[in-house]
C-alpha positions in Angstrom: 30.3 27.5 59.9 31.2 29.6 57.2 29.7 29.1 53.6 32.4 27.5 51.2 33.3 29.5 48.6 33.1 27.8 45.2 35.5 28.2 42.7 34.7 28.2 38.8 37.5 27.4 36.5 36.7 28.7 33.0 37.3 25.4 30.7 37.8 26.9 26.6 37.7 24.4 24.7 38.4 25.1 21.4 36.2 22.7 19.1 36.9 23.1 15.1 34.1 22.3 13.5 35.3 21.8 10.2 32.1 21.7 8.0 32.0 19.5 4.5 31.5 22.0 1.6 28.5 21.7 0.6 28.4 21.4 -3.4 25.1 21.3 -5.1 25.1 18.0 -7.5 22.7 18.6 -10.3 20.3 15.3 -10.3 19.5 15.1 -13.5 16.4 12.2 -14.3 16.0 11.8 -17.9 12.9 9.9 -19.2 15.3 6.5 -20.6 16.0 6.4 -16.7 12.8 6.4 -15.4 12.1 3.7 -18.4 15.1 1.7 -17.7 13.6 1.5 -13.8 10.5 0.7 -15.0 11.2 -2.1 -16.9 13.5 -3.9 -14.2 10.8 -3.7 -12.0 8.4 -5.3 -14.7 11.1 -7.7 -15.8 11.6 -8.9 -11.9 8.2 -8.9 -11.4 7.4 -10.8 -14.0 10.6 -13.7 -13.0 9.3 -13.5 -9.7 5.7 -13.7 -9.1 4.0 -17.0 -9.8 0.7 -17.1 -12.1 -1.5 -17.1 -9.0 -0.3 -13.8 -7.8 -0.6 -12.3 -11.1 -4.1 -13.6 -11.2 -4.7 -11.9 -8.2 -2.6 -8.7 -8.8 -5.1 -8.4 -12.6 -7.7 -8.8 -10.2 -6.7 -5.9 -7.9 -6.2 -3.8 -10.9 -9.6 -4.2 -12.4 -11.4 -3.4 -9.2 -9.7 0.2 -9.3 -10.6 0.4 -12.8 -14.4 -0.4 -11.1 -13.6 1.9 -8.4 -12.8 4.7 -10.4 -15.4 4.3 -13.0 -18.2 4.3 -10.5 -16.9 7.1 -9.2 -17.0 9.5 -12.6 -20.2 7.9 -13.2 -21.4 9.4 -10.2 -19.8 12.9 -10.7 -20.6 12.6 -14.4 -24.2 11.3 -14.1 -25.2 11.8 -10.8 -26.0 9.3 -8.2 -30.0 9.5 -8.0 -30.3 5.8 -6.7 -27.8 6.8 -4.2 -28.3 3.6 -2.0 -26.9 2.0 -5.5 -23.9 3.9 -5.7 -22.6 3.7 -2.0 -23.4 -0.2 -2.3 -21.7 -0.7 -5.8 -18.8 1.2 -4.3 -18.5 -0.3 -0.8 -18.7 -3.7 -2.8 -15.6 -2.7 -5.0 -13.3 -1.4 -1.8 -14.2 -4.2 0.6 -13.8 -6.7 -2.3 -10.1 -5.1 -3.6 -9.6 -4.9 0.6 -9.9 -8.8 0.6 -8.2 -9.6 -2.2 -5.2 -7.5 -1.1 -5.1 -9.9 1.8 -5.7 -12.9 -0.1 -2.6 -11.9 -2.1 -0.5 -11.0 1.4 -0.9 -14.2 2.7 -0.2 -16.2 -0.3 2.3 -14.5 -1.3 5.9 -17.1 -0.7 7.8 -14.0 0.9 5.1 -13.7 3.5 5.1 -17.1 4.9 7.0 -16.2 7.7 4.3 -13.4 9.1 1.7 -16.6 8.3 2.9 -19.6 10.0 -0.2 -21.4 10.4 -2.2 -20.7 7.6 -1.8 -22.3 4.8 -3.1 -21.1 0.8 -6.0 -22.8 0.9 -7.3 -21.7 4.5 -6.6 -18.0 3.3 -8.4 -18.9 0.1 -11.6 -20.2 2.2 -11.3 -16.7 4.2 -11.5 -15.2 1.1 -14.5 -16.4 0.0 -16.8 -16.5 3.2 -15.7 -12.8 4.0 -17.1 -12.1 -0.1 -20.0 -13.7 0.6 -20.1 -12.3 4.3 -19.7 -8.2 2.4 -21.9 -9.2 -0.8 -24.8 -10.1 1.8 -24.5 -6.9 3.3 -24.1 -5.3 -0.1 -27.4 -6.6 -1.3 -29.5 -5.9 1.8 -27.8 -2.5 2.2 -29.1 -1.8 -2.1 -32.7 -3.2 -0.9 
């Protein structure tokens, strides 16, 4: 048996690729745009969010403020009783990490990711995992 020869057809297919000039459109942001953003997003937060949230959300924002100011008090002054700092800080984080879920699964929009727990429940989660992280906070200071 003799080996079959195999034929190749050449196959040119022309493809034109027509390309989309490409034409450079200046963005230009001025500072009454980034206002105007800003204050639909305050306006709609403000229409939308109910007083508990923005309870919460206050909350949130002054344990960064903590955060922040323990931490250039430390730089600043130094951190001598350093047990004191780590705990003070580790108290701020894990209590801004609870809150953030507190405020997740209150929020109305998250209900469906929270089908079984209701505002109260997360509320009593909330306060045993404080008291659970304060505990630890205090023994940790000693």
């Amino acid at each position: 048996m003799a080996p079959k020869k195999s034929v190749k057809k050449s196959v040119d297919v022309a493809v034109d690729k027509k390309e989309a000039p490409t034409a450079e459109v200046p963005v230009h942001v001025t500072k009454s745009d980034n206002t105007n953003v800003f204050s639909k997003v305050l306006n709609n937060y403000t229409k939308q969010s109910t007083p508990k949230l923005k309870l919460i959300d206050s909350f949130l924002a002054f344990l960064v403020v903590l955060g922040v100011f323990q931490f250039v008090f430390c730089l600043l002054v130094g951190n001598f009783p350093f047990n004191a700092f780590l705990g003070g800080f580790a108290s701020t984080v894990g209590q801004f990490v609870l809150t953030a879920a507190l405020r997740i699964q209150t929020a109305k929009q998250n209900a469906k990711e929270f089908p079984g727990v209701s505002s109260e429940r997360s509320f009593a989660d909330f306060l045993l995992g404080s008291l659970v992280l304060h505990f630890c906070v205090y023994h940790f200071i000693n």
